[in-house]
N, C-alpha and C positions, 0 to 999 in steps of 0.2 A: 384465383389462379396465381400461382408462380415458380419461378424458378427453380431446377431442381440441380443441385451440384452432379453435374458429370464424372464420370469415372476416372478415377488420377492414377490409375495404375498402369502396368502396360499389357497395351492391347493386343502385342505377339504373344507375352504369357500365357494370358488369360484363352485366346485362342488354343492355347498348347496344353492348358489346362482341361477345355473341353473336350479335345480330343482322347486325351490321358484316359479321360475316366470314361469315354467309350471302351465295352467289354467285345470281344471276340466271341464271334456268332455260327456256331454249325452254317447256320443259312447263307452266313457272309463272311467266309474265312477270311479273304483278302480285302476288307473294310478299310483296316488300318493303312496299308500297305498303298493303296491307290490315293488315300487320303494325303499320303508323305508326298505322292510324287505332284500332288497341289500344292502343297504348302507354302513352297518359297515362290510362287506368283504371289497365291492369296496374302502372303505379309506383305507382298509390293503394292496390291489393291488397300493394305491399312495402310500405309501408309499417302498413300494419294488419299486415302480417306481424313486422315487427320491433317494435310494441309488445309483441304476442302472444309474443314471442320473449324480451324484456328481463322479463318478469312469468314468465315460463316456462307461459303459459298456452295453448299452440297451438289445444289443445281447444274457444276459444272463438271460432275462426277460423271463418267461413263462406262457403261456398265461391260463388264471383260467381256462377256456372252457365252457363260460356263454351258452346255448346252449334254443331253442325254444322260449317261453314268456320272459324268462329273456333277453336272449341275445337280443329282438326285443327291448324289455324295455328300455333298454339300448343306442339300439340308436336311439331312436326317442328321447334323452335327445339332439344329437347332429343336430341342425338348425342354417348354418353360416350366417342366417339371424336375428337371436336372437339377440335382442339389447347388450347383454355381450358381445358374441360372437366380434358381428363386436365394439364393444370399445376394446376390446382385440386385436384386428387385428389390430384398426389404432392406438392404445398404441406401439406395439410392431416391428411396423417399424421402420427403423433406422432414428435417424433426423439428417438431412445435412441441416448447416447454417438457423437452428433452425426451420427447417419446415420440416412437415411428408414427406420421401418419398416412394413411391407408388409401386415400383420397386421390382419384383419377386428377392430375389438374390442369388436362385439357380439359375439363368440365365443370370441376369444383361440386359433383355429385353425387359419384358410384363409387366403390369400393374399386380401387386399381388391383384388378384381379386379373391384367393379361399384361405382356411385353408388347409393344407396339415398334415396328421396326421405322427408322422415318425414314430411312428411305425402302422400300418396300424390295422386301427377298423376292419375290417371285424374279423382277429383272436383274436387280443385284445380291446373288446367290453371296457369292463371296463377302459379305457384310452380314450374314444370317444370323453368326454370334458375335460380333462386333460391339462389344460393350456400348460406345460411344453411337451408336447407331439402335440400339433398345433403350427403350425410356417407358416405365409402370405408367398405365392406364387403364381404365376400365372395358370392357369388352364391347358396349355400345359404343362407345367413342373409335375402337378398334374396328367394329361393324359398316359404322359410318364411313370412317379412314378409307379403309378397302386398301387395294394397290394404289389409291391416288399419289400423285406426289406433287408435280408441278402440271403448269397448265405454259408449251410452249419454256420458255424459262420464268416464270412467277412460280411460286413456291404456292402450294394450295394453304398449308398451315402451319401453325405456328412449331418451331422447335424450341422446346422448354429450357433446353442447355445451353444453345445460342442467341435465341433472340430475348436481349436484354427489355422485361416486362419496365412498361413504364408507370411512374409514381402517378401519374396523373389522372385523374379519371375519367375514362371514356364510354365506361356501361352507365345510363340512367334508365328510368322506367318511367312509365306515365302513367298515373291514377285518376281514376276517372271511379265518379260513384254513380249509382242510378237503383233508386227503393230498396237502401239500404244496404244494399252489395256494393260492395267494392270490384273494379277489373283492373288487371295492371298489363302493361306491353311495356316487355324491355326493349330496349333501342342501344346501339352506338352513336356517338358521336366525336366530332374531332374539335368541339370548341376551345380545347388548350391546347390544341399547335402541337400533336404530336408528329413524329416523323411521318411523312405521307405514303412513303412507303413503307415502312412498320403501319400504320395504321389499316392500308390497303389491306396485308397479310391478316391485321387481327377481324378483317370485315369478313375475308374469307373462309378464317377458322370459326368463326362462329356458324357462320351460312352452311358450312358445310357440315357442321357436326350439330345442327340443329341446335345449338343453344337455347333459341330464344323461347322455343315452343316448350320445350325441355327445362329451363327456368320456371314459368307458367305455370307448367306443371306440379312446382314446387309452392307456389306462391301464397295457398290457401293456409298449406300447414303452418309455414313465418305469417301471415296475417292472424292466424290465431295464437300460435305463439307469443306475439306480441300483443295482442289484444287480454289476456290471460295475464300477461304482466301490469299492464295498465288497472285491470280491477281487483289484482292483488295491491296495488299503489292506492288508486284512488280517493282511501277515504283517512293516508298515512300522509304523503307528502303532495306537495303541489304542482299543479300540471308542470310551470318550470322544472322546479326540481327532479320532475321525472324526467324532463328532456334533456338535461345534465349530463343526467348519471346513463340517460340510455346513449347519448350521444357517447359519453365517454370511454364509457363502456363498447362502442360501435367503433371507436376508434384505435383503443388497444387490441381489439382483433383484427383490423385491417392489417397492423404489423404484422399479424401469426398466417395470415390466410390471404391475406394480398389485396390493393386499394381497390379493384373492381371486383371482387369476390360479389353473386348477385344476391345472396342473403341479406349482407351487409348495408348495398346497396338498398336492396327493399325496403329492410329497417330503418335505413336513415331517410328515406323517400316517406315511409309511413310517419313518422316522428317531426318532418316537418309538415307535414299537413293537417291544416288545422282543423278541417273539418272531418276528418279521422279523428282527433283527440278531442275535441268538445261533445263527441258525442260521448263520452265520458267521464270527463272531465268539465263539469257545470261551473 
């Protein structure tokens, strides 16, 4: 998981762009025309959105309450198949070693194949194309999402543009073996003191968008993956040496893919366990 650069352009534009390239419809002559007599509110709602945004306070947003032809209006602006749209989306992916990647990373494991609104169109129509307010993720994570957004004022989850990912590592897993299989459960924890209220937030994006089962999920194929390396090594270099270069190796992709990415994680949970490596390593 991490960060993803926000949109530095502006968000009256971009909004005006949207509109532009809406075409005039036999069905809906006066489309445009109803759209104009919205506009200069909905630029006053980006705006209280990008203060909201610069304090990292969204939670204190309120929603206009666009409500029948307006509100409908409204979001028939938002189509994640709009040419902006999807240039916005592959702009605003992270680039590892100078190529787009594709990678949901509220998950770190589907293809970011939907826009995710964070704070959720259905209440706040007026934010629908809101640059700053879409963020690429994958369509399970977007499933999970739903309308949610805070709980009371606590924020349900994490926002990728705002809330600064910490260095530190809070995902571990626990390995447990029994006749010859391996099981693994990831876990959170707060043993390096990170913000408690950042920490709260990442307990609840994980909970709610099932991470941990959905990891799991993943854990066989990195268990073999790595085990496929070790008897490609075994009979070359020495168990140290492999935990070197595997570790070092585990370490230059933390930089690309983020310090609790749970792959990573796994690999380096697997690599120091000794009774994992002796079984092949004599």
């Amino acid at each position: 998981m991490k960060n993803l650069n926000v949109y530095n352009g502006d968000v009256h534009d971009f909004l005006d762009d949207i509109i532009k390239s809406k075409k005039h419809t036999q069905n809906d002559p006066d489309f445009k025309q109803r759209l104009a007599l919205l506009l200069p509110n909905v630029k006053l709602c980006y705006n209280s959105y990008n203060l909201a945004h610069n304090i990292n306070n969204h939670v204190s947003l309120i929603a206009h309450g666009y409500v029948n032809q307006d509100k409908n209006d409204l979001l028939k602006l938002y189509n994640p198949k709009a040419v902006k749209l999807v240039k916005f989306k592959n702009d605003t992916t992270t680039i590892l070693d100078n190529r787009a990647s594709t990678i949901c990373q509220y998950c770190t494991i589907n293809s970011a194949n939907t826009l995710d609104h964070i704070i959720p169109k259905a209440e706040f129509v007026e934010f629908a194309v809101n640059p700053k307010n879409l963020l690429p993720a994958c369509s399970e994570c977007n499933g999970h999402k739903l309308d949610r957004f805070k709980n009371n004022q606590n924020r349900l989850f994490l926002n990728l543009y705002t809330d600064l990912l910490p260095t530190h590592q809070f995902l571990f897993v626990d390995i447990t073996t029994a006749n010859g299989l391996i099981e693994v459960n990831f876990k959170l924890s707060n043993i390096n003191n990170i913000n408690t209220d950042l920490f709260r937030l990442i307990e609840s994006h994980y909970e709610k968008l099932h991470l941990f089962r959905r990891f799991k999920s993943k854990s066989n194929t990195i268990i073999s993956e790595m085990t496929n390396s070790i008897y490609a090594s075994v009979n070359q270099i020495s168990k140290q040496t492999f935990i070197d270069i595997t570790l070092d190796k585990i370490n230059r992709d933390k930089s690309l893919h983020g310090h609790n990415h749970y792959k990573l994680i796994l690999e380096e949970a697997l690599i120091n366990n000794n009774f994992y490596l002796n079984q092949y390593f004599l």
